[in-house]
C-alpha positions in Angstrom: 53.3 39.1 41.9 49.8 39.3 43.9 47.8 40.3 40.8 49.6 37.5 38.6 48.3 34.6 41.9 44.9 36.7 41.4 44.8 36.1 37.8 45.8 32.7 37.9 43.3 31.6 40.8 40.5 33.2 38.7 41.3 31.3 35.4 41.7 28.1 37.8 37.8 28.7 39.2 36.8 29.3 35.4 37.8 25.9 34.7 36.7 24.3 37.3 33.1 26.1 36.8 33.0 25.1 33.1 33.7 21.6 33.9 31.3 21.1 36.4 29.0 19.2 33.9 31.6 16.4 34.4 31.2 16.2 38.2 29.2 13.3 39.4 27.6 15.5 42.0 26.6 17.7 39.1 23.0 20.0 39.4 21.7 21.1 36.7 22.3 24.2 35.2 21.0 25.8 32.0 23.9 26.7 30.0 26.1 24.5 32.3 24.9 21.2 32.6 22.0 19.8 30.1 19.4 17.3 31.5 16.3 15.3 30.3 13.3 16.4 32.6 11.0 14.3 30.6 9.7 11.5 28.3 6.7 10.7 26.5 6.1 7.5 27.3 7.6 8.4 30.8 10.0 5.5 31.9 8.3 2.2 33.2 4.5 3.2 31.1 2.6 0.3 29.8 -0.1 -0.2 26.8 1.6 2.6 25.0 0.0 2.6 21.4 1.9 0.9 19.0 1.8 4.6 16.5 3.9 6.3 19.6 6.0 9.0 18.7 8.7 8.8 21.8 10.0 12.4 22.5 12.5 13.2 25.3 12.7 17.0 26.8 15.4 18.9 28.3 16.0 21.7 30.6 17.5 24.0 28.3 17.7 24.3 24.5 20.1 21.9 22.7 22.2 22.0 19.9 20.2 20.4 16.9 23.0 19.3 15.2 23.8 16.9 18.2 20.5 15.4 18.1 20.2 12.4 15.6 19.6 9.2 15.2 23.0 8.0 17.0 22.1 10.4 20.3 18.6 9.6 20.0 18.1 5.6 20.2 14.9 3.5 20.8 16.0 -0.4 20.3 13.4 -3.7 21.2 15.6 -5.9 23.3 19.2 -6.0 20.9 17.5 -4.2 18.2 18.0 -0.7 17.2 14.4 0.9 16.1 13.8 2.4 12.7 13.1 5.6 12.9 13.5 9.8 12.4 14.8 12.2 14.6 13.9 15.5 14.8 14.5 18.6 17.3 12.3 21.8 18.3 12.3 23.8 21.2 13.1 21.8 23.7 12.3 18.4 22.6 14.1 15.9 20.5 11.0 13.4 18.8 11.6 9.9 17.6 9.0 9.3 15.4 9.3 4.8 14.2 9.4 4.0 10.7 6.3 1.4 11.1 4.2 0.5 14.3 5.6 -0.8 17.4 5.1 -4.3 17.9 2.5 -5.3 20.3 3.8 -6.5 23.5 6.9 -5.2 24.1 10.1 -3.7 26.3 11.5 -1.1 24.6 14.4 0.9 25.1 14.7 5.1 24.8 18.1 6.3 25.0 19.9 9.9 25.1 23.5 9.7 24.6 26.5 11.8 26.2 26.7 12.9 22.4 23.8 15.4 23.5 25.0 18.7 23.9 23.7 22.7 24.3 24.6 25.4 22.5 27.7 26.0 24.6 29.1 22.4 24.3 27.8 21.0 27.3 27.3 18.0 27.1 24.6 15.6 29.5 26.7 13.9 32.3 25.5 10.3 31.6 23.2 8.9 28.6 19.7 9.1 29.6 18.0 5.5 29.9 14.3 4.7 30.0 11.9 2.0 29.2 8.3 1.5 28.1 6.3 -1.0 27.2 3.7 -1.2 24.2 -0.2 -3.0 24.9 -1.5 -6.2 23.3 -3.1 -5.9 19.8 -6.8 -4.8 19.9 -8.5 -6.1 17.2 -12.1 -4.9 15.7 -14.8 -7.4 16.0 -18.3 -7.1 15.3 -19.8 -6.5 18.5 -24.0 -6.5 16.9 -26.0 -6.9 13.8 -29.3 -5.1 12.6 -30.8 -7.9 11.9 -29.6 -10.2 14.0 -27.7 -13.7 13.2 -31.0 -16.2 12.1 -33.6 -13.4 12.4 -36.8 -13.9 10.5 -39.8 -11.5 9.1 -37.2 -9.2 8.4 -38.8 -6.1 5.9 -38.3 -6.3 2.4 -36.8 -2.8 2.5 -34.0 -3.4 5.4 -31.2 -1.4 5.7 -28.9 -3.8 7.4 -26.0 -2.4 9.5 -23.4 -4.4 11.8 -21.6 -2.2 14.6 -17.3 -2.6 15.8 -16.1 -2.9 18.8 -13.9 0.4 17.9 -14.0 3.3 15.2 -12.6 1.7 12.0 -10.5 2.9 9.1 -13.4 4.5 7.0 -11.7 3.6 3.3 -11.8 -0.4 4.3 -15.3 0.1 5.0 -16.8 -0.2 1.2 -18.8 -2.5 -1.3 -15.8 -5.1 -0.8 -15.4 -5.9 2.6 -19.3 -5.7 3.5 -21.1 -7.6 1.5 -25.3 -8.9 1.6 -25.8 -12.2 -0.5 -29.0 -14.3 -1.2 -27.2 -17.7 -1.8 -24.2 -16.9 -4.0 -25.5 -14.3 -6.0 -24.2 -10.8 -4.3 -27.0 -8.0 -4.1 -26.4 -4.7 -5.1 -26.2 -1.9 -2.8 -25.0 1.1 -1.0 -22.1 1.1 2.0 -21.9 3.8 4.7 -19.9 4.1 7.6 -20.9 6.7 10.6 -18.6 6.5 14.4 -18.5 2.7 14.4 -21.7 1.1 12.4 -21.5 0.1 8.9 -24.7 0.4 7.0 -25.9 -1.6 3.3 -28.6 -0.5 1.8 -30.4 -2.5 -1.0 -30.7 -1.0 -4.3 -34.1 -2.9 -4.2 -36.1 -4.5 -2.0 -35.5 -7.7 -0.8 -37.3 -10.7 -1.9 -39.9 -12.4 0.5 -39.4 -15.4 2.6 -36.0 -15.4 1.5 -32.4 -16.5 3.4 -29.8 -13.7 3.5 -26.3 -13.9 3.9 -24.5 -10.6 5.3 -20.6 -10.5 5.5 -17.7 -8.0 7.1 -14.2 -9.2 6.0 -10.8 -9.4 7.4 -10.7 -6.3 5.1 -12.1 -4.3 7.6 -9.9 -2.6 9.6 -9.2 -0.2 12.4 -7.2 2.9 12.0 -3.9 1.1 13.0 -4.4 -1.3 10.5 -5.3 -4.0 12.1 -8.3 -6.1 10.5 -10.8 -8.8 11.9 -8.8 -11.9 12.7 -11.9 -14.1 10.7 -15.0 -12.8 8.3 -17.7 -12.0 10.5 -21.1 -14.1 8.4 -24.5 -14.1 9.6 -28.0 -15.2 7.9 -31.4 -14.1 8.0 -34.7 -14.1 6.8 -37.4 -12.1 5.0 -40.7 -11.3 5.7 -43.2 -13.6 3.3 -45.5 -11.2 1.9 -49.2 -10.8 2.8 -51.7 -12.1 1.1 -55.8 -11.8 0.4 -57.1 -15.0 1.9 -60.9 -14.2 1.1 -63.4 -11.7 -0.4 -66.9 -10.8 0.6 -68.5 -11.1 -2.6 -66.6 -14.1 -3.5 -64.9 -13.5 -7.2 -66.7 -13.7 -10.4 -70.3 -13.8 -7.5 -73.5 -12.7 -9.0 -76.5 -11.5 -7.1 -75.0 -8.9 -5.1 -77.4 -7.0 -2.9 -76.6 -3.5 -4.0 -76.2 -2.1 -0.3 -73.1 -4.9 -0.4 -70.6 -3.8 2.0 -67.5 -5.0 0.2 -64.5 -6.7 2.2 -61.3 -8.4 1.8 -59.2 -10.6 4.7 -56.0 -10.6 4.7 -53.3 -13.9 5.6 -51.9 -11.6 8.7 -52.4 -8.6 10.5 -51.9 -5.3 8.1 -50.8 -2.0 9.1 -53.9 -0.1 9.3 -52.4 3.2 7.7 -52.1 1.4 4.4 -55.6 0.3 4.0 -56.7 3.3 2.9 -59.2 4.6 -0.3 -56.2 4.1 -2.7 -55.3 1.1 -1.4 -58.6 -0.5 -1.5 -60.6 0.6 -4.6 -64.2 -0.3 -6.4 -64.6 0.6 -10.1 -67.2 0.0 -12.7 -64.8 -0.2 -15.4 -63.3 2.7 -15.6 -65.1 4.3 -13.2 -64.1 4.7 -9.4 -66.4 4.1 -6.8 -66.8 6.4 -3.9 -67.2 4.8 -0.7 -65.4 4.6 2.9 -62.8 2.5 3.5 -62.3 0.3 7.6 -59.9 -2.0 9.0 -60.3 -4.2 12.0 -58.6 -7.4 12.9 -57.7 -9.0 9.6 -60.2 -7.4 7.5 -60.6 -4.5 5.1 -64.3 -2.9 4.6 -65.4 -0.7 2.0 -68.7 1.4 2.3 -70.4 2.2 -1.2 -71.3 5.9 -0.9 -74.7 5.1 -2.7 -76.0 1.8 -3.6 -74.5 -0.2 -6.3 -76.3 -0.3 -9.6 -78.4 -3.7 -10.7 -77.1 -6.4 -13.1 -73.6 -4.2 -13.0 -69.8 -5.5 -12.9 -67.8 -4.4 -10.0 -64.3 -4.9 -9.8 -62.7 -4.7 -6.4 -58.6 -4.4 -6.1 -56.0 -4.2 -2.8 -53.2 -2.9 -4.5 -49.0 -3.1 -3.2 -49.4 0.0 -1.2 -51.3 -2.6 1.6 -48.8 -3.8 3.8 -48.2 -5.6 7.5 -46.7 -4.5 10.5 -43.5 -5.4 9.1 -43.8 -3.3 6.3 -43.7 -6.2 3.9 -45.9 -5.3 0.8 -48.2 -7.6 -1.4 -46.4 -9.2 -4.1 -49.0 -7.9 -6.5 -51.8 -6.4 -6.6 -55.3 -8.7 -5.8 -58.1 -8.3 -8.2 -61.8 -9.5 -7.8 -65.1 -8.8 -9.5 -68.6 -9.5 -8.8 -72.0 -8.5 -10.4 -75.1 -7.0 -9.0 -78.3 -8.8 -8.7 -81.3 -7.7 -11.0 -83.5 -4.4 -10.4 -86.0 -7.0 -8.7 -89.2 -5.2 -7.0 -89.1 -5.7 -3.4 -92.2 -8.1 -2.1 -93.7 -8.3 1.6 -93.0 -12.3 2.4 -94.6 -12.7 5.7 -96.8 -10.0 8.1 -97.2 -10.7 11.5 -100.2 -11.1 12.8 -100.9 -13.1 9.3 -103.1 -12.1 7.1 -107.1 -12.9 8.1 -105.9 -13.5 11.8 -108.2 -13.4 14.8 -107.7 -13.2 18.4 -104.8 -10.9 17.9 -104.0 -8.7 20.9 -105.1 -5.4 21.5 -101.6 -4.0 22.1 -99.4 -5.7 19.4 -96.9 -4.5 17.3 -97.6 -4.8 13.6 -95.1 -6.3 11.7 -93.9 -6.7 7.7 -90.7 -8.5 6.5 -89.8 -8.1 3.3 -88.1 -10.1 0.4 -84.9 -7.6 0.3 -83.7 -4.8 2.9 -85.3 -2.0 2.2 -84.2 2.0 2.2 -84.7 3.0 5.7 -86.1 6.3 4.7 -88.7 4.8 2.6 -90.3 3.2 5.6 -92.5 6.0 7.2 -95.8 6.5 8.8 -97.1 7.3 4.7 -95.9 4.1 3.5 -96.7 1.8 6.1 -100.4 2.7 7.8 -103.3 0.9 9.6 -106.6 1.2 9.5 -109.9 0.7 11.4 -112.6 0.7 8.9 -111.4 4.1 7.0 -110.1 5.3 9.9 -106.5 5.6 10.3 -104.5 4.3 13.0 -102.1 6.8 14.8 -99.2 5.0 15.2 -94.9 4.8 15.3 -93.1 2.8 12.4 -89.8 1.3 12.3 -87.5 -0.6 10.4 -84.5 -2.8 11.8 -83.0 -5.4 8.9 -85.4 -6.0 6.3 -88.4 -6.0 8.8 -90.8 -2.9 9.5 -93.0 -2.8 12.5 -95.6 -0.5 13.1 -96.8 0.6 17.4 -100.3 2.0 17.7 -100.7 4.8 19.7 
């Protein structure tokens, strides 16, 4: 009779142990009584992306086949959320069939349907809330150039930078666009972190409007476009021109020693005025010489004199830019000719010939009709002379004047 009570109290504790999921004073046992310890979004978060995948965890490992889309609920307000379940570990996911609207309640539920293994089933369903952030919609935060910019280089890459990282397959030929009035320019788009480059399949054209454009098209990786085409204009660099030439074109009498120069309509970079840049040909044939830039004007330096009663043709090709990089529109041709193989005469001496009273320590000067070669005026071709005597002496020569200072 004892072991039959001892049998019976046991069976009664068994029972009461297995059912003590359905006590409201329950604590949470694995194998006894499952619980959610945890949701991601946790209950009460805010700005939760609208591509949230909602995941609830347990304490213990659950039996998949009670986790679906009738345990496992997620409804806006009234409204049951589209979606798929799915169960690993420990964790049942939600994953919605589309994005979460913007600012919104919604509502994550775990029915008493959830149960372990052993049958155990949660207590209570599990209730939590969360709420999704305000749209955040790309914009275009800056422009390379920028909106109305002018003496912009003919070979511009222009670019235009988000607010975010956008979706890189909405960022192409379609939705950025460069424009001189209606007619669309060709080009090449590229999209690195969040700037958007085009680049021109040719240069621009001088002192010319452009019109750049990012469409609605554009969008971030949720999908989510610019609310309005972002458009903004600019303008090109005019391209430099030669203003003058020293010889004028089509001159005639040019001193052989000419130094050669061209001025240009604005400041030039002075890397580009170089020897190629700047040539001197007879015909055919190039000239050697040195080539100098200061303030708006290009120098070049015959190596040796020209040759008389010759055509020179001077050129400043493309290659001769400004500070902006902005080219000539084509290349600026000039000739000149030489003056005659004339014979250099002494014009004026100084004292004058036959003068009296000169003083004893004066310089002796001649000018001459042309300048001179420097080297030719020496002590052997310029002399004085007492009587037969000669005069020990300097000579110099400074323009197209030699002077001579006894001794």
């Amino acid at each position: 009779m004892k072991k039959k009570k001892l049998l019976t109290a046991i069976a009664i504790l068994s029972i009461v142990f297995l059912a003590g999921c359905k006590k409201d004073d329950f604590v949470g046992v694995v194998g006894v009584c499952p619980l959610v310890v945890s949701t991601n979004p946790i209950n009460g978060a805010t700005n939760v992306p609208l591509t949230k995948v909602i995941t609830a965890t347990f304490n213990e490992q659950m039996n998949p086949l009670t986790i679906t889309g009738t345990s496992f609920t997620v409804q806006e307000g009234s409204n049951p959320v589209a979606g798929t379940v799915s169960y690993s570990g420990t964790t049942a996911t939600f994953t919605p069939s589309s994005k979460l609207d913007p600012s919104t309640t919604f509502t994550g539920k775990i029915t008493t349907s959830a149960k372990d293994p052993m049958g155990n089933a949660i207590q209570t369903d599990f209730v939590w809330t969360f709420s999704t952030g305000a749209i955040a919609y790309p914009t275009v935060i800056s422009t390379d150039p920028l909106n109305l910019a002018t003496l912009v280089s003919l070979n511009k890459v222009v670019a235009a930078t988000f607010n975010m990282k956008m979706d890189p397959t909405t960022i192409t030929a379609t939705t950025v666009t460069l424009k001189q009035g209606t007619t669309a320019i060709a080009g090449t788009v590229a999209y690195v972190d969040s700037t958007v480059t085009f680049t021109p399949t040719v240069a621009l054209s001088p002192n010319t409007v452009y019109t750049g454009t990012v469409t609605t098209g554009a969008k971030n990786p949720l999908g989510y476009g610019l609310q309005s085409n972002y458009v903004w204009t600019f303008t090109t660099d005019a391209s430099p021109t030669v203003i003058s030439t020293d010889p004028t074109n089509n001159a005639t009498g040019v001193a052989l020693n000419k130094v050669v120069a061209a001025t240009f309509s604005v400041l030039m970079n002075p890397v580009t005025i170089t020897t190629t840049t700047f040539t001197v040909k007879q015909g055919t044939t190039l000239i050697a010489g040195t080539v100098a830039y200061s303030g708006s004007t290009a120098t070049f330096t015959p190596t040796t004199p020209f040759t008389a009663n010759t055509v020179y043709t001077g050129t400043i090709t493309t290659g001769a830019k400004n500070l902006q990089g902005t080219a000539l529109a084509s290349n600026y041709v000039w000739t000149f000719t030489t003056a005659a193989n004339v014979p250099p005469t002494v014009i004026s001496t100084d004292p004058t010939n036959n003068a009296t009273g000169v003083a004893v320590n004066k310089v002796i000067a001649a000018t001459f009709s042309v300048p001179m070669d420097p080297t030719t005026i020496t002590t052997s071709t310029f002399t004085l002379k007492q009587g037969t005597t000669a005069v020990s002496g300097a000579v110099t020569y400074s323009g197209s004047t030699a002077s001579f200072t006894p001794s």
